[in-house]
Every structure is written in structure tokens, then in C-alpha cells.
NULO-704169 format. One record per residue (C-alpha): x, y, z; residue number from 1. Coordinates in nm, 4 decimals. Each point is the difference from the previous one (the first is absolute). Example, Ala and Ser with C-alpha at 12.3 -4.5 7.8 and 13.67 -1.06 7.14 Angstrom:
! NULO-704169
X:Y:Z:resi
1.2300:-0.4500:0.7800:1 .
0.1370:0.3440:-0.0660:2 .
This chain:
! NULO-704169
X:Y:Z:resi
-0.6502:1.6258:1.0335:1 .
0.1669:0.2415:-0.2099:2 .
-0.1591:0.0672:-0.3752:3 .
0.3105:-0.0800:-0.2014:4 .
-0.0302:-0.3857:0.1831:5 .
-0.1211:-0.1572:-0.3535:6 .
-0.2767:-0.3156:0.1365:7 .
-0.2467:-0.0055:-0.2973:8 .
0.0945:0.0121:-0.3767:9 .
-0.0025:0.3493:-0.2041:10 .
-0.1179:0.0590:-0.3565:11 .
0.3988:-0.0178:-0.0774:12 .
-0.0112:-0.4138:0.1131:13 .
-0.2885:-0.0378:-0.2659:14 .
0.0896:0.2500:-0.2587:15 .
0.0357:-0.2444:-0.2881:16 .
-0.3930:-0.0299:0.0773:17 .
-0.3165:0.1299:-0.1413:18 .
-0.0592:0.2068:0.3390:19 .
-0.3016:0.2440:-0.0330:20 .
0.0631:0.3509:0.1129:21 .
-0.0866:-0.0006:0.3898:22 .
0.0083:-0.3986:0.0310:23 .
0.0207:-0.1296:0.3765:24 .
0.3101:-0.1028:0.1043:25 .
0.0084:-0.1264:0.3581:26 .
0.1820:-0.3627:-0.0086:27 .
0.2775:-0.1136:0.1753:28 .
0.3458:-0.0358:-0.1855:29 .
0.0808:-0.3163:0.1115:30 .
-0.3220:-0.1028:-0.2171:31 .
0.2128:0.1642:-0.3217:32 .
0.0847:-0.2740:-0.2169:33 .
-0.3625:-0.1775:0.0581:34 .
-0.1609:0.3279:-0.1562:35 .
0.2200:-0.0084:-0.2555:36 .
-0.1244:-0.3689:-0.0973:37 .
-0.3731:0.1120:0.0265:38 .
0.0377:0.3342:-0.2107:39 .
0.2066:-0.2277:-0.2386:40 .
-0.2543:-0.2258:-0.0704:41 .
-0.2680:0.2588:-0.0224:42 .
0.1819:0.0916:-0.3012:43 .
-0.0245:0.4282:-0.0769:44 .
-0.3651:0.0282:0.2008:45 .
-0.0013:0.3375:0.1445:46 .
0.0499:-0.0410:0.3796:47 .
-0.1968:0.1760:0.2875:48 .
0.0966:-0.0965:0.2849:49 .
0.2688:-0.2313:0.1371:50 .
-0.0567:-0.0075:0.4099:51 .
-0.0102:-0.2195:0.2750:52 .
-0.3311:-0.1207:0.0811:53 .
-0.1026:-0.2823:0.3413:54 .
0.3659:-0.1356:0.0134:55 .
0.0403:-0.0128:-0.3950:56 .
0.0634:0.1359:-0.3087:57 .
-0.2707:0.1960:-0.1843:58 .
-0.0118:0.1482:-0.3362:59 .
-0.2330:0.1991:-0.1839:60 .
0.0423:-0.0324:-0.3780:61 .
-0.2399:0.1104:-0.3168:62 .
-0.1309:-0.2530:-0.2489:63 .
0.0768:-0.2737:0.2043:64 .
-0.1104:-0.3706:-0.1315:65 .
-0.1037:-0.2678:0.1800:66 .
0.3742:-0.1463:-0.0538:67 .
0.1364:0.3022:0.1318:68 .
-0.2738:-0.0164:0.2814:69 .
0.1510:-0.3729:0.1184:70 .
0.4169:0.1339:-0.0521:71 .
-0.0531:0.2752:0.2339:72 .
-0.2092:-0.2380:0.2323:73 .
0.2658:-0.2388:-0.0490:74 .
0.2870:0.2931:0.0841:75 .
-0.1524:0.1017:0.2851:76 .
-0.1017:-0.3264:0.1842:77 .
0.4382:-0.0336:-0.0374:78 .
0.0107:0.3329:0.1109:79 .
-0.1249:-0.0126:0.3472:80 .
0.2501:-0.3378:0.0936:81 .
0.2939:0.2833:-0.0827:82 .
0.1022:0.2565:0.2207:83 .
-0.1043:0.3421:-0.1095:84 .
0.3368:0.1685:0.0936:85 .
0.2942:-0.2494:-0.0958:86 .
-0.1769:-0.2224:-0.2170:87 .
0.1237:-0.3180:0.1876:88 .
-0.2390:-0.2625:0.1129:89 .
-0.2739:0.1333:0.2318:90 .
-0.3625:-0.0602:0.1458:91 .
-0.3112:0.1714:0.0841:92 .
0.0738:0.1817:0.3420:93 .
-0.3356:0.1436:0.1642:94 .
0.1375:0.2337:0.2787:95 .
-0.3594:-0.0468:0.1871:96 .
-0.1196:0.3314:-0.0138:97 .
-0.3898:0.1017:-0.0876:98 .
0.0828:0.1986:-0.2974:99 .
0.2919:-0.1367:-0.1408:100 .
0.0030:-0.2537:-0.2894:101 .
0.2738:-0.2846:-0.0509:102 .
0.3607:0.0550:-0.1321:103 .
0.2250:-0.2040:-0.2098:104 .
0.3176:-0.0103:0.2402:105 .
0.2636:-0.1863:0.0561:106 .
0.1510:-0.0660:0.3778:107 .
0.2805:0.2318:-0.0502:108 .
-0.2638:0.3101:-0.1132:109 .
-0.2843:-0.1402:0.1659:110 .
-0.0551:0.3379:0.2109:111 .
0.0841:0.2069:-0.2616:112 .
-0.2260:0.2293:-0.2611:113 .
0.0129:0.1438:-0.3047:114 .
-0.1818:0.3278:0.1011:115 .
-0.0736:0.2260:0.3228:116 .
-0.0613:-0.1146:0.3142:117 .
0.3385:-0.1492:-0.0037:118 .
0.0680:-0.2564:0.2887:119 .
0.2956:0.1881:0.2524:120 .
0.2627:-0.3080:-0.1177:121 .
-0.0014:0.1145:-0.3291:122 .
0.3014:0.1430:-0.1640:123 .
-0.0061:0.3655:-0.0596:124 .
0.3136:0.0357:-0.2038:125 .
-0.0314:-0.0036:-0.3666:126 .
0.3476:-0.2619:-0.0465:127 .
-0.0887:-0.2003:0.3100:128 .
-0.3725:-0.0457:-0.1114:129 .
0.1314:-0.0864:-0.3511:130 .
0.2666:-0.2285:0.1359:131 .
-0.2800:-0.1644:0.2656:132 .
-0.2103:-0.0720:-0.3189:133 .
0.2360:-0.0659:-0.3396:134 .
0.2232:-0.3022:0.0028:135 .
0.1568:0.1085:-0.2962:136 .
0.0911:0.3789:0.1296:137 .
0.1033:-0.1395:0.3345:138 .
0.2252:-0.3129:-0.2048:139 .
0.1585:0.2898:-0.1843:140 .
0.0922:0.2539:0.2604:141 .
0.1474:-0.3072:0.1789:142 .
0.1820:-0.1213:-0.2486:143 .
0.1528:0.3544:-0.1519:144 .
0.1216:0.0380:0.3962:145 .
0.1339:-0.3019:-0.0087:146 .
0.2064:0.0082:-0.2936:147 .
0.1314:0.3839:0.0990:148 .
0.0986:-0.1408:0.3704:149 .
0.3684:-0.0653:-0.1265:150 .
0.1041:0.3280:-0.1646:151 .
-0.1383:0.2975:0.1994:152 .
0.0899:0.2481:0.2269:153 .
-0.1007:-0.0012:0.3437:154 .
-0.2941:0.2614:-0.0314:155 .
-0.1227:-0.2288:-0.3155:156 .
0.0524:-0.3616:0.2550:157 .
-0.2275:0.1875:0.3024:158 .
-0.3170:0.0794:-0.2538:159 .
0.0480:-0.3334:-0.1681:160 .
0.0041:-0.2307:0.3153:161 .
-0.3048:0.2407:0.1398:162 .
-0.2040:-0.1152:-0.3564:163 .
0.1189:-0.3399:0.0624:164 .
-0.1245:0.0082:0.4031:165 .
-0.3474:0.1533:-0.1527:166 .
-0.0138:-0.2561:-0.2862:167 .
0.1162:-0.2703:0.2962:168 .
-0.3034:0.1400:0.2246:169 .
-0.2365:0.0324:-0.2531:170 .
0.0935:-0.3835:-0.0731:171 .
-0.1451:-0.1217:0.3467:172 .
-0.3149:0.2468:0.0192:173 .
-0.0723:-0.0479:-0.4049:174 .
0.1265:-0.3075:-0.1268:175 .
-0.0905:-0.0862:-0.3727:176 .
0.0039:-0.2958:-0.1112:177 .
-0.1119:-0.3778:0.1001:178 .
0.3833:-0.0381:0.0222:179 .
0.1207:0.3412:0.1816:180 .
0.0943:-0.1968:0.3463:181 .
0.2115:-0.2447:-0.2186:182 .
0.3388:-0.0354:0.0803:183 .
0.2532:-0.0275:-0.2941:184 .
0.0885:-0.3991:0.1032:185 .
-0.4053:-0.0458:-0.0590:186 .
-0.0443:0.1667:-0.2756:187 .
0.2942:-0.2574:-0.1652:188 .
-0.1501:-0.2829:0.1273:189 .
-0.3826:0.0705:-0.1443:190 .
0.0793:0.1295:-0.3417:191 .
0.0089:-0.2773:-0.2109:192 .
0.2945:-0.0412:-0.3146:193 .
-0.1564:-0.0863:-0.3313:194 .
0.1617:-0.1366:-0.2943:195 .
-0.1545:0.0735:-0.3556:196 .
0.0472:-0.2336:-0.2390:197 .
0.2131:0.0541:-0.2700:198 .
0.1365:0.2818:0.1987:199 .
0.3540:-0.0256:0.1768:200 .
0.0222:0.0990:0.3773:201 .
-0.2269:0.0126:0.3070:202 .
-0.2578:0.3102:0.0490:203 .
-0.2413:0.1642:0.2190:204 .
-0.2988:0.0631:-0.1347:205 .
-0.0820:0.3882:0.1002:206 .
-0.3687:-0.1634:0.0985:207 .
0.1376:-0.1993:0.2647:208 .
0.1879:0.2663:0.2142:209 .
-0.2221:0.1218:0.2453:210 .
-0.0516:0.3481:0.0587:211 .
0.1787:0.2541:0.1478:212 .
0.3024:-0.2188:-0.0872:213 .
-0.1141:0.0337:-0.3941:214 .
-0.0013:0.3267:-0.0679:215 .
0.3452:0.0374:0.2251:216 .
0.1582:-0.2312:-0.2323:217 .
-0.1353:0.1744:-0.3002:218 .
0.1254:0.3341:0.1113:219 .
0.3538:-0.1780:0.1294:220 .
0.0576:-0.1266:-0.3831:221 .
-0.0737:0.2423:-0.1675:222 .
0.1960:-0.0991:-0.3672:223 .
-0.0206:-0.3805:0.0931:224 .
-0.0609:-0.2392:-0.2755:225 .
-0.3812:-0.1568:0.0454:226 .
-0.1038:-0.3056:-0.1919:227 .
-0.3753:-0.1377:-0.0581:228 .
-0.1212:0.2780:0.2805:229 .
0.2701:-0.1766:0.2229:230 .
0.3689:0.1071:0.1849:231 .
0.2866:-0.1551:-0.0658:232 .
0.0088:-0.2511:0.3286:233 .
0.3765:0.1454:0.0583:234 .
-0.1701:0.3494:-0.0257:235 .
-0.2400:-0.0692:0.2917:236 .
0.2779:-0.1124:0.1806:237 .
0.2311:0.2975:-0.0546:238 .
-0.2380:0.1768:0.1341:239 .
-0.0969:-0.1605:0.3408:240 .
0.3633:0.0070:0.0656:241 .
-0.0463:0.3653:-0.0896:242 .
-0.2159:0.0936:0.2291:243 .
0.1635:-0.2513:0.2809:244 .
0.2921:0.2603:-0.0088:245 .
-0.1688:0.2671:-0.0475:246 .
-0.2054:-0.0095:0.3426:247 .
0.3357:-0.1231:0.2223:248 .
0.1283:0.3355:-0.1766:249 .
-0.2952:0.1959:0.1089:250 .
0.0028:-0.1518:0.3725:251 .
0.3913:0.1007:0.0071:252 .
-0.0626:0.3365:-0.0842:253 .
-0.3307:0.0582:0.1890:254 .
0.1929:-0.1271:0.3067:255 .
0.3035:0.2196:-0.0389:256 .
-0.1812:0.3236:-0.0578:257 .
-0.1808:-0.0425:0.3068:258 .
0.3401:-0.0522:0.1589:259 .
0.1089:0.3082:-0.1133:260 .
């Protein structure tokens, strides 16, 4: 695993923190957004350590009160039911051997680690590793190929349809998301419409669409109208027909390059 492969958080993903000089800093990025809710609530205490500790997070903070004592308990009990490198839904994996201590994993990065040995499976390119564990960077390179399929030259088409065979590949060895094997006909049929009242026109609450189909939505729309934390239900729509034509588009032109 190369060095610039980023697993655990840097000072730069807690900067807005009281960090003290030297402070540990050994916890997975996919735990991110749950140490931002801990440091939140501990509200300016200077912080010593923030680490991963028995399958959950751990951190070390000065002056702590008793109520600070039972958020941080409270954080890290959450912690170890969330996978450590995407931040999806995980468990406590015990790989079995005599020194080791449990891991919050999900399937897709069961094997994986967050520091040296690293398991032979494991990606050793920086954009493939980042791609195997961000939905959001892997949404967005898919998406930006996607939308430049149409109006490039033939040198441009050959790197973009390799991205979007890596992102494709990735797809089936990483998926993220409890709806990533969805097709786009069941992904219609589960998300409900809602109807505000006093509000004209159906919606879809951005709650309700299951990941990794919410954040490609999000990124597809970008300058749609939202309502009450809700798409326009012709929005939603649009887009599934979107990305209907856009994959029959990417299967003709994957199958007549390898003609060529």
C-alpha cells in the first residue's frame, strides 16, 4: 500500500478543532463525520487523541465531564456498527487471529485495513483505493465521464470508458450502498411519492432514496429546484430516464471500440 493511499483522517479533516500539538490521529475516514459529531459536542476541549481502539472509536480529550464522558461513550458504541473505511453500515469482524483485535467492517472492506500488514486484495493505487472506498468520489468521476461521453475525441472516449470499466469493476468488488445491486425499474418502484400539504406537486423526499442511487441523483441535478429537503417527483424521473440512456450509450460504445 502506497503512502499517498489516504485510510485514516489527518489534522487537515479536524482542523476547525482544538487539536493539541502531537495529538494521535489513527482513525479510519469512513468514521469522519461521526468524529466530527463527538468533537462537536465536546465543545473547544483540547483534543489528544482521536484513534481507533477494539473495533471503535476512541478519543482522548482534557477536562472532560461526566456528560462529555457518556457523548463519547455514546459516539463510539455507534462507531463500531459503521465501517471504518466508507462509513456505510458495518459490524464487528474478528479475523480469528491470536493477536488481533475486532474491526468495524463492512462486507465489501471486510479484509481490508487501515494500516500495514495490508491483506494482498487490497488496492494499491491511490484513485482505485479512493474510488473502492468513497461513494461520493467514485459517483463523481462517473458521472463527469458520463456527461463528457458525447463531445470528445477519440483519445478523450478510450480514457473515459477505461474510468467507467474501473468505476463498473469497482461496483461489483466494492459496492456501497444497501441499494448498489438495484436496478433503475426497482429503485422506481420502492421510493415512495409524498405530497406536502399546502404544497402543489408530488416529491421525493431525499431521505427515502437509498444510497448509492442518492448521492447519483444529487450530483445528476445539480441546479434542480428542491422543496422541504425533497425533489421535484418529475426531477427524479428525469433522471432515471437519464441514466437509462446513458448506460445503452455506454454499452454501444464499449461494444464498438472493442470492434475496432
Amino acid at each position: 500500500m502506497r503512502a499517498d493511499v489516504k485510510l485514516v483522517i489527518t489534522a487537515k479533516d479536524v482542523e476547525q478543532f482544538n487539536l493539541v500539538p502531537g495529538a494521535r490521529l489513527s482513525a479510519g475516514i469512513g468514521w469522519r463525520s461521526l468524529i466530527h459529531r463527538a468533537l462537536l459536542g465536546l465543545k473547544g476541549l483540547p483534543i489528544r487523541a482521536i484513534i481507533e481502539r477494539d473495533g471503535g472509536l476512541s478519543i482522548e480529550a482534557e477536562g472532560l465531564s461526566d456528560r462529555d464522558r457518556m457523548h463519547l461513550l455514546d459516539v463510539r458504541m455507534h462507531s463500531r456498527y459503521v465501517c471504518e473505511l466508507c462509513g456505510f453500515e458495518g459490524k464487528q469482524i474478528d479475523d480469528g487471529q491470536v493477536d488481533s483485535s475486532p474491526r468495524a467492517r463492512c462486507s465489501a472492506h471486510r479484509d481490508w485495513r487501515t494500516s500495514p500488514p495490508f491483506p494482498a486484495g487490497q488496492p494499491t493505487d491511490p484513485m482505485e483505493a479512493r474510488l473502492a472506498i468513497s461513494l461520493y468520489e467514485r459517483e463523481f468521476l462517473r458521472r463527469e465521464a458520463l456527461w463528457s461521453l458525447g463531445g470528445c475525441n477519440s483519445r478523450e472516449l478510450a480514457l473515459r470508458l477505461k474510468q467507467l470499466d474501473l468505476i463498473e469493476r469497482l461496483d461489483a468488488q466494492y459496492p456501497l450502498g444497501v441499494a448498489a445491486a438495484s436496478t433503475v425499474h426497482e429503485v422506481a418502484s420502492n421510493v415512495p411519492h409524498i405530497e406536502f400539504r399546502n404544497e402543489p406537486g408530488l416529491r421525493v423526499r431525499v431521505c427515502d432514496i437509498p444510497e448509492p442511487w442518492r448521492t447519483r441523483m444529487e450530483l445528476a441535478s445539480t441546479g434542480s429546484t428542491m422543496s422541504l429537503n425533497a425533489f421535484y417527483l418529475h426531477d427524479w424521473q428525469k433522471f432515471l430516464a437519464l441514466w437509462e440512456r446513458e448506460h445503452q450509450e455506454l454499452l454501444r460504445l464499449q461494444a464498438t471500440l472493442s470492434e475496432e
